[in-house]
N, C-alpha and C positions, 0 to 999 in steps of 0.2 A: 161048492160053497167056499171051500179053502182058496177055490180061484179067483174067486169075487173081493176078498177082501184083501188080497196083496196089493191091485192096482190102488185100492185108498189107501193103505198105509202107504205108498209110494208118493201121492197125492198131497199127503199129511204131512210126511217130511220135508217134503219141497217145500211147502207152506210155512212149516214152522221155520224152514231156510232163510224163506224168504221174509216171513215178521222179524227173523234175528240178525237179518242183512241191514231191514229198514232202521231194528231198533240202534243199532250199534253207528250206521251211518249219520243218525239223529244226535248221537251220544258224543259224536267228535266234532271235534272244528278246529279249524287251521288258522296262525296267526301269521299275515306275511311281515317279512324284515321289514316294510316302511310303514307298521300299522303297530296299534295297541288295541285292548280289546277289555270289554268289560261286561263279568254274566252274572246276570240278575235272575230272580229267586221270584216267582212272583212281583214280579217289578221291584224290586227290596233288591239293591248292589249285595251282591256276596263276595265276589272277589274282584279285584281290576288292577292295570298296569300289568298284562300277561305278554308274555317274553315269545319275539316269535319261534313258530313249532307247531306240534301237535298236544291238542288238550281235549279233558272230557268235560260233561255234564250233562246233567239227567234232560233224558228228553221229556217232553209237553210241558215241565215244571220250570226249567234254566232257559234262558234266551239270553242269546250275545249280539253285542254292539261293538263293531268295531271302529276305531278314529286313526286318523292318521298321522304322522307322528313326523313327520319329514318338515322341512323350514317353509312357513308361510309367510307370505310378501303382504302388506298391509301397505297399498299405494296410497296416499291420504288428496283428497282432492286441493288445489291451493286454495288461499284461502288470506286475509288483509289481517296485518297484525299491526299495533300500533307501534311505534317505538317511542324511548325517553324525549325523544323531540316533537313528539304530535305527528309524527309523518307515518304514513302509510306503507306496510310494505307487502308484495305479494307473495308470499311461502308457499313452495312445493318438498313434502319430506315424504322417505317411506321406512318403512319399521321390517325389522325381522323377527320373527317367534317359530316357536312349537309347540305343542304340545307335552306337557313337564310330569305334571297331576291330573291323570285323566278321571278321576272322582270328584275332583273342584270343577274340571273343567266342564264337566257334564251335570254338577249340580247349580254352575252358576249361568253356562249360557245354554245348556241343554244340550252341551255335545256339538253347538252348529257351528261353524268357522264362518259364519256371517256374522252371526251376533259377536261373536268375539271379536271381528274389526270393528264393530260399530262401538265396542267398550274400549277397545285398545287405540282407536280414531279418538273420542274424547280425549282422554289422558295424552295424549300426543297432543294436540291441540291447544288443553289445556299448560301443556308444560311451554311450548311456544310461547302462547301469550305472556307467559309471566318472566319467561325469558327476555322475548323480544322488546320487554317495556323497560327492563333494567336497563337498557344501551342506544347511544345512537347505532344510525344507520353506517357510519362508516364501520362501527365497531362489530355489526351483526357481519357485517359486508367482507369484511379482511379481517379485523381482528380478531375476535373472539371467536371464529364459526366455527373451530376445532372445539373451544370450549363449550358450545351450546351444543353440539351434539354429545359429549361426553355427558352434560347433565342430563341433556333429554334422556340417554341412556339409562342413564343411573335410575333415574325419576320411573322412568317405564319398567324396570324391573323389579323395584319394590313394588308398585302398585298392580304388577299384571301377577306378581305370586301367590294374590288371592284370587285369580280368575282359572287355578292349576296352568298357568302360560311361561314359559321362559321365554322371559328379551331378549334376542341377540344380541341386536343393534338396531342405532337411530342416524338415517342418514336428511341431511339436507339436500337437493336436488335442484334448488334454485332459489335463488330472490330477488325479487325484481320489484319494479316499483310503477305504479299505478300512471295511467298516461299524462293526469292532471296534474302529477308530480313528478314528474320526473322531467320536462321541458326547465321547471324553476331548479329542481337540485341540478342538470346539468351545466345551466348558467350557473349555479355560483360555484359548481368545479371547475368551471371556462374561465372562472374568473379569476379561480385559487391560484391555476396554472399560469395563466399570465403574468399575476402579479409575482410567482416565484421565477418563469422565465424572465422576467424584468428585470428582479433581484440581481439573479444571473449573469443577464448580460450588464448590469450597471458594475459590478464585483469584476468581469471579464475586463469593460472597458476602461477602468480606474487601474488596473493590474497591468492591461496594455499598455496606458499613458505612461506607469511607473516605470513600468521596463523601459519603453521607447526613448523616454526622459535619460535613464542612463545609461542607454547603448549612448546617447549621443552625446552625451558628457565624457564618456570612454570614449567614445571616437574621438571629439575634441582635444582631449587630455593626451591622445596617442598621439595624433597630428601635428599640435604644442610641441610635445617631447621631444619627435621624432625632426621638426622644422628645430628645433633648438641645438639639437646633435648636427642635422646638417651643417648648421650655421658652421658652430663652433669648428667642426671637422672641415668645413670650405674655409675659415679661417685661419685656423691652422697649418692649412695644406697653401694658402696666399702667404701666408708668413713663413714657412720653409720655402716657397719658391721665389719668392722675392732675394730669402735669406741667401739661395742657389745663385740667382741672377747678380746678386751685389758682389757675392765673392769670385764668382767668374768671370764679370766685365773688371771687377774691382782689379785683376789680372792684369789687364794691356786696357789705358779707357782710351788710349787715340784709335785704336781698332774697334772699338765699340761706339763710337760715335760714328768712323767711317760705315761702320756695318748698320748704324741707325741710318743712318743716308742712304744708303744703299735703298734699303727698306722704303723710305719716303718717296725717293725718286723712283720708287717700281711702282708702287699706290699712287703717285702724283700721276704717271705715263703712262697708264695702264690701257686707255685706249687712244683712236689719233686725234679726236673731237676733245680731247683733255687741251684747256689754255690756262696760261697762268699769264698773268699780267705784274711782271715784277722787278725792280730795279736790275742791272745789269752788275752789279757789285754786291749783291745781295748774299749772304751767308747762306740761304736755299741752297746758291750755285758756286758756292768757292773750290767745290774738288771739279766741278766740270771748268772752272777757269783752271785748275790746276791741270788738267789733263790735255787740254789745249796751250797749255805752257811746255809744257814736256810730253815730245812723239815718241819715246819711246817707254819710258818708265817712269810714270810722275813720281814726283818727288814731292810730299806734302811739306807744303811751307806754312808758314805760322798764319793765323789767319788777325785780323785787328783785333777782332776781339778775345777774351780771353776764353770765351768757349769753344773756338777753335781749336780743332784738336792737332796735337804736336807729332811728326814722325817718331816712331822709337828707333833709337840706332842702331836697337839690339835686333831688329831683324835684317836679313839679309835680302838681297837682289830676286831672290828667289820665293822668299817667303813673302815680299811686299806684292799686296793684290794691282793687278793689269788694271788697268781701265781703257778701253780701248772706246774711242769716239765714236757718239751712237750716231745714227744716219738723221740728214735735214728735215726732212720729212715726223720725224717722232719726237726729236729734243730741240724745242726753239733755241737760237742761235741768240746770243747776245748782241744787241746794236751795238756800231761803234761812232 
C-alpha cells in the first residue's frame, strides 16, 4: 500500500513543478534595448514606457504590447506644391521620429507605425505647402532651403507631441519642376545669363578700350620724350663737335683747306669711269697745278682768289705734306 502511493506523490510534485514552471514563465517578460513595452490589465493601460530588462505580471489577467523605440524613416511620396509665383514644383522630403510617449502613441494610432506615417505624411505636407507658397522658386531653390527645413522641423514637432512621436528631423531630398515648366523657367534662366554675360563683356570691352587708349597715349608720350632728348642730346653733341672742329682747323686753316682737298679729290677719283669736265685754271685743281709746278716739294702759292689757302712759314720742310703726281690713267691732265 505504502508502495503505491510514493510513485503519485512523486507524480504530483513534478506536476505542481511543472504548473509553477508554466506559471512563473507566464509571469515574466523581457524588454529588449531597441523596444518599449506597455501591460495592460484587461485591456485597461496599467503601466507603460518600461525600461529594457526583466519584468513581471500576472498571468491570464496582464498582457504586453511591445513597440519599437529605435528612429523611423518616414519617406514622403513627391508631390506639386505651388509656389508665390503660380509655378509648380516637384518636392521629395523624408522625416525622422521615434517613438517618445508610448501611451499617446498607442491611444492615438493604435501602436501601428503605418498609421503614424500616414498622420506624420499629412503634417509634412501640410507644412510644405504653406511654406512653399510664401517664396519664389529661386528662393525654395537656393535661398531659403536651410530655412524651410528648420521650420518644417519646428512645425512637426509641435504637432507630432500629441501623437507620443518625437521629430528628429525634416529633410528635403529634391525639387524639381514639372516638364511643362521647366522648358519656360529654363529659357528665362538662358536669358538671365546672357543678358549678365553681355553686361560682362560690354564692362570688359569699355575697360579694354580704356586701358588700350592709355597704354597708347603712354607709349606716345614715351616716344615724344624720349625723340625730344635724342634731339636735344644729337644737338648738343653737333654743337660741341662743330665747337671741336672750329677750334682745331681754327689752328692752321691753310692746312685745312689743303686737307679738305685732299678729301674731295679722293671722293671726286675714287673710281677710273669718274670724269669731270672742268676749266684747266679751275680752283678744283690749283694744288695739282701746284705740284706739277714743283718736282720735288710743292710750294703752295697764293691762289687769285682769296679763298686760296696761303702756305704757313711756320712749318718746316719736313712737316709740309708731299704730293707726289698721281698716274695718267686716274687724274685727267690739264690741256695746254
Amino acid at each position: 500500500m505504502a508502495r503505491s502511493q510514493l510513485p503519485m506523490s512523486r507524480n504530483t510534485l513534478l506536476g505542481i513543478l511543472g504548473a509553477l514552471v508554466a506559471v512563473l514563465a507566464m509571469s515574466l517578460f523581457t524588454v529588449d534595448e531597441t523596444q518599449t513595452a506597455i501591460r495592460f490589465q484587461l485591456g485597461e493601460i496599467v503601466q507603460d514606457n518600461y525600461k529594457p530588462g526583466l519584468h513581471w505580471k500576472w498571468p491570464l489577467i496582464n498582457n504586453v504590447r511591445k513597440f519599437d523605440r529605435r528612429l523611423q524613416t518616414l519617406d514622403t511620396e513627391p508631390e506639386r506644391f505651388l509656389t508665390a509665383e503660380k509655378k509648380n514644383v516637384i518636392v521629395d522630403a523624408f522625416a525622422m521620429w521615434r517613438v517618445e510617449d508610448v501611451r499617446k502613441f498607442y491611444t492615438t494610432v493604435g501602436g501601428d507605425p503605418t498609421q503614424a506615417n500616414v498622420r506624420l505624411d499629412q503634417i509634412v505636407k501640410d507644412s510644405l505647402r504653406s511654406e512653399f507658397s510664401k517664396r519664389s522658386i529661386q528662393e525654395v531653390v537656393s535661398g531659403d532651403r536651410v530655412q524651410i527645413m528648420e521650420t518644417l522641423s519646428r512645425l512637426l514637432r509641435e504637432q507630432a507631441t500629441h501623437l507620443g512621436i518625437a521629430a528628429v528631423d525634416v529633410r528635403i531630398k529634391r525639387i524639381d519642376l514639372p516638364p511643362d515648366v521647366s522648358n519656360s523657367v529654363f529659357s528665362r534662366m538662358k536669358a538671365e545669363r546672357l543678358r549678365v554675360a553681355k553686361d560682362f563683356r560690354s564692362r570688359g570691352a569699355e575697360a579694354a578700350e580704356r586701358i588700350r587708349a592709355d597704354a597708347d597715349r603712354q607709349g606716345t608720350v614715351i616716344l615724344a620724350e624720349a625723340y625730344r632728348d635724342a634731339e636735344r642730346q644729337r644737338g648738343e653733341g653737333d654743337g660741341q663737335a662743330a665747337d671741336i672742329y672750329a677750334q682745331a682747323y681754327g689752328k692752321d686753316q691753310d692746312f685745312y683747306r689743303f686737307h679738305r682737298s685732299l678729301n674731295a679729290y679722293r671722293q671726286s677719283f675714287s673710281s677710273r669711269d669718274d670724269l669731270l669736265v672742268l676749266q684747266p685754271d679751275s680752283q678744283f685743281f690749283r694744288y695739282f697745278n701746284q705740284s706739277q709746278s714743283s718736282a720735288a716739294l710743292p710750294q703752295l702759292s697764293p691762289a687769285p682768289s682769296s679763298e686760296t689757302p696761303q702756305p704757313n712759314p711756320a712749318l718746316s720742310n719736313e712737316q709740309t705734306p708731299q704730293l707726289s703726281p698721281a698716274p695718267s690713267s686716274e687724274i685727267p691732265q690739264p690741256a695746254q
